[in-house]
C-alpha positions, -999 to 999 in steps of 0.1 A, spaced: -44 126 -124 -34 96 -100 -55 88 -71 -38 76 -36 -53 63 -2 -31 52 29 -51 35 49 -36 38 83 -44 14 108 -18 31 131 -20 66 152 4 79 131 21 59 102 49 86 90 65 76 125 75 47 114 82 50 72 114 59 67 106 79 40 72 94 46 74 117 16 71 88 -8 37 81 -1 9 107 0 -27 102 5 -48 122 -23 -82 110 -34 -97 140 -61 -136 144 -53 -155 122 -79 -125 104 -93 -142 70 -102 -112 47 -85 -79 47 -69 -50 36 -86 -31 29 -52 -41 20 -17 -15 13 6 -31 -2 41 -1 4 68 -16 -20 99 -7 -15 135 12 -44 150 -9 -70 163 -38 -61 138 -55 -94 128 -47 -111 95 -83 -115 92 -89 -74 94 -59 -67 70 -76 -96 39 -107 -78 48 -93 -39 40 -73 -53 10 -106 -70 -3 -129 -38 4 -102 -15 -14 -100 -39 -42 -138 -40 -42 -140 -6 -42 -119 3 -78 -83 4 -61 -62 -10 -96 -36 -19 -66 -33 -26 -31 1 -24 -8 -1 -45 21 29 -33 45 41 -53 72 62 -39 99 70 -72 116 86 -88 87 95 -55 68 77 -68 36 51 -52 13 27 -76 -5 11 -64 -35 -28 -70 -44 -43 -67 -78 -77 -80 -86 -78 -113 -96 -40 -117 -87 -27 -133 -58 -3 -112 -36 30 -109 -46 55 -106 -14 86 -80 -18 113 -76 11 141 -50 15 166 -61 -11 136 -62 -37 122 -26 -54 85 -17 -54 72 -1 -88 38 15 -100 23 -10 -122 0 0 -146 -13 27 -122 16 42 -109 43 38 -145 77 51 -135 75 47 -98 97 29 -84 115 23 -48 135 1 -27 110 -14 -1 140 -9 27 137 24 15 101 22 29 110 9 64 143 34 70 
């Protein structure tokens, strides 16, 4: 069973995905880690504050972490011990380890 948090730091992030049904937010009581947190910042949210949720989510058992970014239409992706890896539109977003088979456009993502 997968495990997925969206960590909104928006009123209400599906106004903005394109594509809201891609993502889902599902975190089984007692599941020992998430295999996805994806932290969706509201513009003008400090750089300092989005490091700071991608660390705690890292700390916290997330096997990944999806950073999106409105302004630039980018998604970085975290894994521990990794440095961020930066996608735009033309580049496609898959699971990793903890998400195999999933995959989507990140313009997709943005509408």
């Amino acid at each position: 069973e997968l495990s997925y948090l969206i960590l909104a730091v928006t009123a209400n992030p599906a106004e903005h995905l394109g594509h809201p049904s891609i993502l889902s937010a599902v975190l089984p009581e007692g599941h020992p880690g998430r295999d996805l947190a994806v932290v969706i910042p509201l513009l003008g949210t400090s750089r300092t504050f989005c490091r700071q949720s991608v660390r705690a989510e890292l700390d916290g058992g997330a096997r990944a972490v999806w950073l999106v970014d409105f302004e630039t239409r980018t998604v970085t992706v975290y894994q521990e011990g990794r440095r961020g890896t930066e996608f735009d539109s033309d580049d496609t977003l898959d699971g990793g380890d903890g998400l195999p088979g999933f995959s989507c456009k990140v313009s997709d993502l943005f509408g």
